[in-house]
C-alpha positions as CSV (number, residue, x, y, z in Angstrom):
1,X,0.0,0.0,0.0
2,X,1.0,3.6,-0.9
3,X,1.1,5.9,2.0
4,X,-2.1,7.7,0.4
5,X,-3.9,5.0,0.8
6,X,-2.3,4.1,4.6
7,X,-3.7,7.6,5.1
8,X,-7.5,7.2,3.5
9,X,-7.3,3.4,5.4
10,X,-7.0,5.0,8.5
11,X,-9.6,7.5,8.4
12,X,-11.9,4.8,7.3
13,X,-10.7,2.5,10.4
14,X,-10.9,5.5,12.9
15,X,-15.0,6.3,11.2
16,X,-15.3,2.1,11.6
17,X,-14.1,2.3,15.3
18,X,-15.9,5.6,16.4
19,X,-19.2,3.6,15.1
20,X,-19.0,0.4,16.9
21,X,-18.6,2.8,20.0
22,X,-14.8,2.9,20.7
23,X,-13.5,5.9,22.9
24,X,-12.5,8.3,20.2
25,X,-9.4,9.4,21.8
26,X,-8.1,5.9,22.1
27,X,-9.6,5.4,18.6
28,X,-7.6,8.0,17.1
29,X,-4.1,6.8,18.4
30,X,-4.8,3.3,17.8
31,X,-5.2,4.8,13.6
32,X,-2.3,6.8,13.8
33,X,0.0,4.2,15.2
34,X,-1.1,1.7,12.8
35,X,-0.4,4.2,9.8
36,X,3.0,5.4,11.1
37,X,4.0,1.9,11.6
38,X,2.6,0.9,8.5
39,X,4.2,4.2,6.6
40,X,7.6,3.7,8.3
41,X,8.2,0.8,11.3
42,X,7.0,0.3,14.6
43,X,10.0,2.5,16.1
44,X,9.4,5.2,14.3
45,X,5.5,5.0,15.2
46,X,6.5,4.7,19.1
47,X,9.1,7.6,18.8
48,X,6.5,9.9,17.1
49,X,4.1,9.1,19.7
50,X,6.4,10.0,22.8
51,X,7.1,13.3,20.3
52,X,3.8,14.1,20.2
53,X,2.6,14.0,23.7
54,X,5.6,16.0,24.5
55,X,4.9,18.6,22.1
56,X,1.1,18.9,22.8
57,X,1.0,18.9,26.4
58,X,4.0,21.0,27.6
59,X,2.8,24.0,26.9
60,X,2.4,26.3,29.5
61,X,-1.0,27.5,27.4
62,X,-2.5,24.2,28.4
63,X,-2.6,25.7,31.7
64,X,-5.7,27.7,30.7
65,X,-8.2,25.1,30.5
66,X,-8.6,23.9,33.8
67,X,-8.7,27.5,35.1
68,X,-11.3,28.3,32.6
69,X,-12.9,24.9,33.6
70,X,-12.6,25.4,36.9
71,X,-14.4,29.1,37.2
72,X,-17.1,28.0,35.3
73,X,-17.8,25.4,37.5
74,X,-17.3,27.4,40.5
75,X,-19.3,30.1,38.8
76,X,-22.7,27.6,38.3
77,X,-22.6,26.6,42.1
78,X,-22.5,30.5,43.0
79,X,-26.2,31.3,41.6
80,X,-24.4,34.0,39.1
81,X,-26.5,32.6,36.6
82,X,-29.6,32.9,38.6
83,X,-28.9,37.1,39.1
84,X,-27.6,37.4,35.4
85,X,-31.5,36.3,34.7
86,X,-32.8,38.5,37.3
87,X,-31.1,41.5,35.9
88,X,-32.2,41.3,32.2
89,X,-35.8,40.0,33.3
90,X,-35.8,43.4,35.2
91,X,-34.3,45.2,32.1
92,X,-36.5,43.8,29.3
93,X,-39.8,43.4,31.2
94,X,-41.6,45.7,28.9
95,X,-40.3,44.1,26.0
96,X,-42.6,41.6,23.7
97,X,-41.6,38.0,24.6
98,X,-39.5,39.6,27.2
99,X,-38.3,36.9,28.8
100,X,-37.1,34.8,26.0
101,X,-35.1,38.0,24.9
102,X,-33.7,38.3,28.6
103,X,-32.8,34.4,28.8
104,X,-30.7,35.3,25.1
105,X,-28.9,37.9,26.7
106,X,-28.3,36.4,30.3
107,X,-26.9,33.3,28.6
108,X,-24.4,35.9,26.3
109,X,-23.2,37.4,29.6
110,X,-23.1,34.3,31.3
111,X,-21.1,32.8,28.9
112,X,-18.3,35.5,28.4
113,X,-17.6,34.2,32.2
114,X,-17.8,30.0,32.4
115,X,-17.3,29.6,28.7
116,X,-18.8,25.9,28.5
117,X,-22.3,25.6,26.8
118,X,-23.3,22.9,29.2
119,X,-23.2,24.6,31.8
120,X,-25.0,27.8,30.4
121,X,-27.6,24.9,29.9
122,X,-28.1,23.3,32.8
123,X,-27.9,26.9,34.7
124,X,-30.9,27.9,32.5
125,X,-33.1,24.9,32.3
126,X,-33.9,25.4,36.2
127,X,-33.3,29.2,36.3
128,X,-35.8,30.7,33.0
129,X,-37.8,27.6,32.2
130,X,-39.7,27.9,35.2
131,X,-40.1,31.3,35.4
132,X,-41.0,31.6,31.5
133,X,-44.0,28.6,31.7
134,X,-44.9,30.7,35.3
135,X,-45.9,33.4,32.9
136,X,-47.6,31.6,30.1
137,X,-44.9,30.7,28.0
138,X,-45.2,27.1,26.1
139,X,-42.8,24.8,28.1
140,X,-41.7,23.9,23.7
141,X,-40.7,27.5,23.9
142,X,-39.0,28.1,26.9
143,X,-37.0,25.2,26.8
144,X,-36.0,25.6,22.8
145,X,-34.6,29.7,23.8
146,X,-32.5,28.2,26.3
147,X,-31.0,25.3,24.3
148,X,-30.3,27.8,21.6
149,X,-28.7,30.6,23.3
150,X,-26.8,28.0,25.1
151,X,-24.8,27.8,22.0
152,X,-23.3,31.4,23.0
153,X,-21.0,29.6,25.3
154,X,-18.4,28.3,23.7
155,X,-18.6,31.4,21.2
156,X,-18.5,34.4,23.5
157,X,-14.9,34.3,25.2
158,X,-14.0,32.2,27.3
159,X,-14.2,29.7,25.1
160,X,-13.2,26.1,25.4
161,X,-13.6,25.7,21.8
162,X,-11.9,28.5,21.0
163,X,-8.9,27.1,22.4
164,X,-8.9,23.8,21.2
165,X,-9.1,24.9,17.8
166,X,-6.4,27.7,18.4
167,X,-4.0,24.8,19.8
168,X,-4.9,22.5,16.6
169,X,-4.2,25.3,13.7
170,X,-1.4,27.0,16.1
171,X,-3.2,30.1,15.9
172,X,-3.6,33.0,19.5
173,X,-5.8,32.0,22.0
174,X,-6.1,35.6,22.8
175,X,-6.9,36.2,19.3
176,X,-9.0,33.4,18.9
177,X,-11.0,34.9,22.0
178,X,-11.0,38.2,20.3
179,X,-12.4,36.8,16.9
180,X,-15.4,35.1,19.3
181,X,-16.9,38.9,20.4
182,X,-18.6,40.0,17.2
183,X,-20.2,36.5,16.2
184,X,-21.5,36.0,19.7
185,X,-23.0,39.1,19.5
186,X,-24.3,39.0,16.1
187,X,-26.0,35.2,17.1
188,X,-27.3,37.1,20.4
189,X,-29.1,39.7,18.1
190,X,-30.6,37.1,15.4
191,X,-31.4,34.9,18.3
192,X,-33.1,38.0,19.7
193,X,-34.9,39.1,16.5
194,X,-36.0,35.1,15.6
195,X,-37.4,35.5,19.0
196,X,-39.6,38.6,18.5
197,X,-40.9,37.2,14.9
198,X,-41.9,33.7,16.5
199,X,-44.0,36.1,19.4
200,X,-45.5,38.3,16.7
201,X,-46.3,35.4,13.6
202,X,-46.4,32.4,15.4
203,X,-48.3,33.4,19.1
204,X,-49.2,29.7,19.6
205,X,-46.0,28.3,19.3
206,X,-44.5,31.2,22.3
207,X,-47.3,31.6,24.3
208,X,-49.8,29.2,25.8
209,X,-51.9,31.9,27.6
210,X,-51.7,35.8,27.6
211,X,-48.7,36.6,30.2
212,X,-49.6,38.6,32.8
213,X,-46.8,41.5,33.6
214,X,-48.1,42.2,36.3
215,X,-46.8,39.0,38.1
216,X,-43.3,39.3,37.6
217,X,-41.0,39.9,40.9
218,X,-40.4,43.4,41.3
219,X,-37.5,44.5,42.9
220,X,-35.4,48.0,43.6
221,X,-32.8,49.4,41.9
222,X,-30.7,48.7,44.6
223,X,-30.9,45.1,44.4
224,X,-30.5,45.2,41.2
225,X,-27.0,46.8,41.6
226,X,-26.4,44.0,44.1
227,X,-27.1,41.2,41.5
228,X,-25.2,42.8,38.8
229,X,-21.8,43.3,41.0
230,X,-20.4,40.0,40.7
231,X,-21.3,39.4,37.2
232,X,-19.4,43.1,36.5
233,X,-16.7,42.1,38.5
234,X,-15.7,38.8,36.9
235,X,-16.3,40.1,33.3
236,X,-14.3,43.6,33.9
237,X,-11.2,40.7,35.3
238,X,-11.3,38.5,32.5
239,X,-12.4,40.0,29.5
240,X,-11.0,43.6,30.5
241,X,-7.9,41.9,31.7
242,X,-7.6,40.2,28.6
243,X,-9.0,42.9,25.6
244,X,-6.8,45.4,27.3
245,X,-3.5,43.5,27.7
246,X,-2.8,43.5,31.1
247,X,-3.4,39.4,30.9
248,X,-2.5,36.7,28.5
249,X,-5.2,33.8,28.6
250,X,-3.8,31.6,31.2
251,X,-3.2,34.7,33.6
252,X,-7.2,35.7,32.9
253,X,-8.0,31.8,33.6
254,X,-6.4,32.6,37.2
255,X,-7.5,36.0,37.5
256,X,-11.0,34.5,37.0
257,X,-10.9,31.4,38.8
258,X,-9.8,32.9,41.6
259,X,-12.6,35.8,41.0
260,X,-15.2,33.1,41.3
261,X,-13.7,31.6,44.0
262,X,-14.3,34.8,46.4
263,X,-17.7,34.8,45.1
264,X,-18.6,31.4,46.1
265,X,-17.0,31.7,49.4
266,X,-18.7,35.0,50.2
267,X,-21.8,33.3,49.3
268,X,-21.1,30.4,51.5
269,X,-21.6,28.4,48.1
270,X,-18.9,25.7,48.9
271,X,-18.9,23.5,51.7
272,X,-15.7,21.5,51.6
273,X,-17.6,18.4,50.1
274,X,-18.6,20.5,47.1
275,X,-15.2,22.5,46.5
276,X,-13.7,18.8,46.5
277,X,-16.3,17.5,43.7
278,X,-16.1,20.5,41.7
279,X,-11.9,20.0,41.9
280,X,-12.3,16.9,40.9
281,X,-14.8,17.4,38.1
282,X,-12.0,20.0,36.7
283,X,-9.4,17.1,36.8
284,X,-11.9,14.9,34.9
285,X,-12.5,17.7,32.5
286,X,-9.4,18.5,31.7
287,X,-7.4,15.3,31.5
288,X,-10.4,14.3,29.0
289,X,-9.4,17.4,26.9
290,X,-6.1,17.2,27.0
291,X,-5.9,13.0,26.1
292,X,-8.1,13.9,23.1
293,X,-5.8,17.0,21.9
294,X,-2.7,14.4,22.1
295,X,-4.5,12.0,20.2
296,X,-5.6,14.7,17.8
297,X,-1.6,15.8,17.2
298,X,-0.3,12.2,16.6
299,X,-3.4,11.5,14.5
300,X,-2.2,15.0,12.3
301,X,1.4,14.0,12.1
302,X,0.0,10.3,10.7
303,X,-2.0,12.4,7.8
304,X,0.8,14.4,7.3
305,X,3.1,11.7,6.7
306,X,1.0,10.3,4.6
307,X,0.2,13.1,2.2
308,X,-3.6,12.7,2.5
309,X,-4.2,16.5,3.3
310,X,-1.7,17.7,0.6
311,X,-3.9,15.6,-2.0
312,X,-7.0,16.7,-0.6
313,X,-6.2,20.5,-1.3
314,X,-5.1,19.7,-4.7
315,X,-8.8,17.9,-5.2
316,X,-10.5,20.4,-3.5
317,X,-9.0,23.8,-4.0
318,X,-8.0,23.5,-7.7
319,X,-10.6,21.3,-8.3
320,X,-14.4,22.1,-10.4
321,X,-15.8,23.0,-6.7
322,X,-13.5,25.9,-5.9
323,X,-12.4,27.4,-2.2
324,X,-15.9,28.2,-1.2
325,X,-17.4,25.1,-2.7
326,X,-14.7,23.4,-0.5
327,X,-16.2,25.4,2.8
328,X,-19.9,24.6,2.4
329,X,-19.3,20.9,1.9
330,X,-16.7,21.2,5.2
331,X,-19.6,23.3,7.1
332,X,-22.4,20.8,6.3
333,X,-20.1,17.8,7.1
334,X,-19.0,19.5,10.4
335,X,-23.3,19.7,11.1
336,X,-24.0,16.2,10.2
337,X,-21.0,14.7,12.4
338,X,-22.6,17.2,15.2
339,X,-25.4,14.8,15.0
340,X,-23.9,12.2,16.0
341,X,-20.8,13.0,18.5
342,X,-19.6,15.6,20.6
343,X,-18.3,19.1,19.9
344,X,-14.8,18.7,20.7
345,X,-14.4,15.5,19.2
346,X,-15.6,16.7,15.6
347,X,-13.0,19.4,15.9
348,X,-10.1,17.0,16.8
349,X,-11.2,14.7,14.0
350,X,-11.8,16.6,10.8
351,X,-9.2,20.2,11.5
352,X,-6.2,18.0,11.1
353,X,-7.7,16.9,7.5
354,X,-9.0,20.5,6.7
355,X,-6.8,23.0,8.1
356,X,-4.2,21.9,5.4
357,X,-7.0,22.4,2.9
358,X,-8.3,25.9,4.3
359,X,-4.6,27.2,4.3
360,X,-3.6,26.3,0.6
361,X,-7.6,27.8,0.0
362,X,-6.1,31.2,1.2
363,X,-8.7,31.5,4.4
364,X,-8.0,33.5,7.3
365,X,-7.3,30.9,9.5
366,X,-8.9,32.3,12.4
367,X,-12.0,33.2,10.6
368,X,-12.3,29.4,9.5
369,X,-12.1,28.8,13.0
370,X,-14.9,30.7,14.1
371,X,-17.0,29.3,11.3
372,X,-16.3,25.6,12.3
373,X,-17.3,26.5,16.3
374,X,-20.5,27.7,14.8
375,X,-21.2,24.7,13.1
376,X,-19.8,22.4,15.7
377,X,-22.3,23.8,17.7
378,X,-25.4,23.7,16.0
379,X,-24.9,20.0,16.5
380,X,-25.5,20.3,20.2
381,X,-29.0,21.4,18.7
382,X,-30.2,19.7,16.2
383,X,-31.2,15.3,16.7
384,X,-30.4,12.5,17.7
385,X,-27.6,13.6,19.7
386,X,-28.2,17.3,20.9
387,X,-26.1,17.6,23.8
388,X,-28.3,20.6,25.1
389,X,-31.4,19.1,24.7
390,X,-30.2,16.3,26.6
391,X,-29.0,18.6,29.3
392,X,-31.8,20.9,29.6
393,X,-34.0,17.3,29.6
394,X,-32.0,15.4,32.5
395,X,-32.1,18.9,34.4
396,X,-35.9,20.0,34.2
397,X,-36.5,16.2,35.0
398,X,-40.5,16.8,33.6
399,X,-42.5,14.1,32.6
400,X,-44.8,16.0,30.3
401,X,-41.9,17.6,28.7
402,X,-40.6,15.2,25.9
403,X,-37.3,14.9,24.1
404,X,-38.9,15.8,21.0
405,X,-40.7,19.2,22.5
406,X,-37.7,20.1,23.0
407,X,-35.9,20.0,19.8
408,X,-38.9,21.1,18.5
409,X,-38.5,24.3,20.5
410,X,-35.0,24.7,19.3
411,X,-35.6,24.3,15.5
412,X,-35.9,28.2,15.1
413,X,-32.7,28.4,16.3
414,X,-31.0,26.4,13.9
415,X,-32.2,28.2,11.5
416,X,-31.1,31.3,13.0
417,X,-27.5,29.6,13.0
418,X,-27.7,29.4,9.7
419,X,-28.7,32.8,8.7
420,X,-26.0,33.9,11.3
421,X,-23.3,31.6,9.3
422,X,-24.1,33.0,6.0
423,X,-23.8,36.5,7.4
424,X,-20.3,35.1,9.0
425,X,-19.3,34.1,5.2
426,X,-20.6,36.9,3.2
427,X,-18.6,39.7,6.0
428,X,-15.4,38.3,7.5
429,X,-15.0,41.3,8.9
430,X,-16.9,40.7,11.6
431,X,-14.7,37.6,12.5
432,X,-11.4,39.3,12.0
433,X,-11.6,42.7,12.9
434,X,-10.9,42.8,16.5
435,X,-8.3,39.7,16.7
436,X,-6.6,41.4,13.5
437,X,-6.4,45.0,15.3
C-alpha cells in the first residue's frame, strides 16, 4: 500500500471504530499508530508518539483550560447565573416575549464568564424555564430559547472551543477569543430578532396563555446593583484583563478562577464536600481534553506523513468546486457529524484533515475557526444527539416535557445559525476585525 492509501485506510478505520462505540481518543491513536507503523516501522511509530505528547502537552497555554474549567464550575454553584436572569428579566420586562429576549442575553453574559455551553444549559433549564412557563410561555418554547442561546457559550470568550481549535491550527488563544466577540453578538441579536418574529407570527408556538406582567418579581434598583456586581466584576477581570492586555489567557483563567472563587465563598456556596467534587470534576474535565488533543496531534502528524491533506487541497481547491465550494461541503459535514458525537471531538477529527486544505484555500485561518465553532455547535441542537437538549431534559427532569418538544422548540434556532453563518461568510470582517487590530 501507498502511504495515500495508509492515510484514507486509517480515516476509514478510525470512522469504523468511532461507530462500533470505541472511545475516540483511544480510537484515534490506535489509527495513527497503525499508519505510522505501516508508513515507516514500529519504532518510528513509538518515537513519534512519545514526540507528540511532548509537544502537545507542555505548553504552558494548556494551563488555561482547567482554570477556565474550573471558574465556570465554580461560577454555576454561586447562583451567578440565577442574578444574570434576574437582571435582564428586570431590564426587558416591557419588551414583547420579554423573557425569552432576557434568557438570550443572560446566557451571552453568562457565557463570556464560564465559557462551557453545558453549563449555560443546565444553569438555565432550572433558572428561566420555570419562570417563563410561570408566565404563560409554552414549556416547547421556553426550553427551545434556552437550548439555543446555550450555543453562545463556547462562542463568547471564554471559550473552550476556542482554544482547542487555536491549539490545533497554532493560531492565538487571545486572538482566537477576540475573533469570538462580534459572532456572539451577532447570534445574540438574530437569536433575539428570531425571538420577536416567533412572538409576533407564530403566538401559539410562544405563548400558551396571555402573560400577565403584572406577576413578575419586582425589585429595587438597589438590588439590582447587588445582582449585577459579581457578574461586572468577573467580566471587567477576564475579559478587561484580557481585551486590554494586562493578561494573556492563562493569567485571565487565574485572575478569573480565583474571582469566582471569592464569590462562592462569600456566598457560602462551597462547603468543603462541594469544593472537592467541583476539583475533581476540573481534573476529569481537563485530563479528557487534553488526552483527546494528544491524540488529535499524533493523528495530524499520521496524515501528514502520509500526504492525505496535501492531496485533498489539490482535489478540492484546484478542483471544479473551488475554495468556497470546499467550505460549504466542510460546514455541512462538520453539522452532520454534530449529530452524531460531541463538539470537541468533531473538531479533533476533521481540522487535522481540513486546516491543510483551508490554508492552501487562502482563508484567514482564524476566521475558519470561528466558522467551524459555529457549526460544531449547531450539533448540540439539532437530533439525535443534541447535547443541550439532553442537558436541559436530564435537568428540568419533567415528565410532560418530551425529548422531542424540546428539539422542537430549538428548531428556530438552527435556523437562526444558519442565517448567522451566511452573514459570517458573506462579512469576515466581523470575525477578524478585532483579533486582527
Amino acid at each position: 500500500m501507498t502511504p495515500l492509501e495508509i492515510g484514507y485506510t486509517a480515516i476509514a478505520g478510525l470512522i469504523v471504530l468511532i461507530y462500533l462505540g470505541m472511545p475516540i481518543g483511544i480510537a484515534m491513536l490506535g489509527v495513527s499508530f497503525f499508519g505510522v507503523s505501516m508508513i515507516r516501522n514500529d519504532s518510528v511509530a513509538l518515537r513519534m508518539l512519545g514526540a507528540a505528547g511532548n509537544d502537545s502537552l507542555r505548553e504552558y497555554l494548556y494551563a488555561v483550560v482547567p482554570l477556565f474549567v474550573l471558574m465556570g464550575l465554580l461560577v454555576t454553584v454561586s447562583n451567578v447565573g440565577k442574578d444574570t436572569f434576574d437582571v435582564f428579566q428586570k431590564l426587558l420586562r416591557r419588551v414583547t416575549a420579554g423573557l425569552g429576549i432576557a434568557t438570550v442575553f443572560a446566557n451571552a453574559v453568562f457565557a463570556s464568564i464560564t465559557g462551557i455551553s453545558i453549563a449555560s444549559a443546565t444553569v438555565f433549564s432550572r433558572v428561566a424555564v420555570p419562570e417563563m412557563t410561570r408566565h404563560g410561555y409554552t414549556k416547547k418554547f421556553a426550553t427551545g430559547v434556552v437550548a439555543g442561546s446555550s450555543v453562545l457559550g463556547m462562542m463568547i470568550p471564554p471559550s473552550l472551543l476556542m482554544i482547542v481549535y487555536a491549539v490545533l491550527a497554532e493560531q492565538s488563544v487571545g486572538r482566537m477569543f477576540l475573533a469570538g466577540v462580534g459572532p456572539g453578538l451577532l447570534l445574540a441579536v438574530v437569536f433575539s430578532v428570531t425571538i420577536l418574529l416567533l412572538a409576533l407570527r407564530r403566538k401559539d408556538f410562544v405563548y400558551e396563555r396571555t402573560t400577565d406582567m403584572a406577576t413578575f418579581e419586582d425589585f429595587p434598583v438597589s438590588r439590582l446593583i447587588v445582582k449585577s456586581v459579581p457578574i461586572l466584576a468577573l467580566m471587567l477581570v477576564v475579559l478587561g484583563g484580557l481585551y486590554g492586555g494586562f493578561l494573556n489567557p492563562t493569567e485571565a483563567g487565574a485572575a478569573g478562577a480565583a474571582g469566582a472563587l471569592v464569590i462562592a465563598l462569600m456566598r457560602r456556596a462551597l462547603p468543603k464536600r462541594t469544593l472537592w467534587n467541583l476539583m475533581v470534576e476540573t481534573g476529569q474535565i481537563t485530563v479528557s481534553v487534553l488526552f483527546l488533543i494528544l491524540a488529535a496531534t499524533f493523528f495530524s502528524r499520521m496524515l501528514a506523513l502520509s500526504g492525505v491533506p496535501r492531496e485533498l487541497a489539490s482535489v478540492l481547491v484546484d478542483g471544479s468546486i473551488g475554495p468556497y465550494g470546499f467550505l460549504l461541503i466542510y460546514l455541512a459535514l462538520i453539522v452532520a457529524l454534530g449529530c452524531l458525537i460531541d463538539s470537541i471531538s468533531i473538531m479533533l477529527i476533521v481540522l487535522p484533515i481540513a486546516l491543510p486544505v483551508a490554508e492552501a484555500a487562502g482563508f484567514d485561518l482564524i476566521w475558519f475557526g470561528v466558522l467551524t465553532v459555529v457549526a460544531v455547535e449547531m450539533g448540540l441542537l439539532t437530533p439525535p444527539f443534541g447535547l443541550s437538549v439532553y442537558t436541559i431534559k436530564s435537568a428540568i427532569d419533567d415528565g410532560t416535557l418530551s425529548v422531542g418538544d424540546i428539539f422542537r422548540g430549538a428548531f428556530p434556532f438552527v435556523l437562526a445559525m444558519v442565517v448567522a453563518m451566511a452573514i459570517l461568510i458573506a462579512f469576515p470582517a466581523i470575525s477578524i476585525w478585532l483579533a486582527r487590530l
